[in-house]
C-alpha angles and dihedrals in degrees: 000000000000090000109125111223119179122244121244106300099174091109092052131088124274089246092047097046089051089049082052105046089036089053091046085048093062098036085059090047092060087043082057089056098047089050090047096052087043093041094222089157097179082059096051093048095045083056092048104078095041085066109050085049086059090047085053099052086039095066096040087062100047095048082057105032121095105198124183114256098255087047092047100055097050088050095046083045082054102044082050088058096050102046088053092051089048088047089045087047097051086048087056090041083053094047095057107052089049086060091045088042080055097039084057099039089053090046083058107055086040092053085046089050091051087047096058094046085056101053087044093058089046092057107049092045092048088058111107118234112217117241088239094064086048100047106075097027093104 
């Protein structure tokens, strides 16, 4: 499976496992956008939960992490950008249920317009001719 998962971090440093959540959490972000634009929708659910389960251990850290200023901010800039990239992919997700919404909607009329013809050409053909129309026509 092409889902990025960290290694155990638990060894590391508080600053080092959140570069490296934090890294595995962008990287998964991209993969949702390659699953979207493909719509490979069991992808995309398998990823799901991994990362909430980053977004989870993301936030953990950073409640008891003190970072210098300068570390802070680049983190914060990179948590932005995330964020945008994770509202711009639930618009495309968006975007596409509601084609495939239409796409479905469309199938269905069509199978209920074939139905009726159907049932149409079913009917004329089950209508009994009577003999007298049959009997001078050669």
């Amino acid at each position: 499976m092409l889902i990025s998962r960290p290694k155990s971090t638990l060894d590391l440093g508080l600053p080092a496992r959140l570069e490296t959540l934090l890294s595995v959490y962008e990287k998964n972000l991209r993969l949702e956008v390659f699953f979207i634009e493909r719509k490979d929708i069991e992808s995309l659910l398998d990823l799901l939960p991994a990362q909430g389960d980053l977004v989870q251990a993301l936030t953990e850290i950073l409640t008891n992490l003190k970072l210098p200023p300068a570390a802070s901010e680049a983190f914060q800039t990179r948590l932005e950008a995330a964020d945008s990239l994770r509202e711009s992919n639930k618009q495309a997700l968006d975007q596409a249920m509601q084609e495939v919404s239409s796409e479905l909607e469309q199938m269905n009329g069509a199978r209920q317009r074939i139905r009726q013809v159907r049932q149409l050409s079913k009917s004329m053909y089950q209508e009994t001719t009577t003999p007298a129309r049959l009997q001078n026509w050669a």
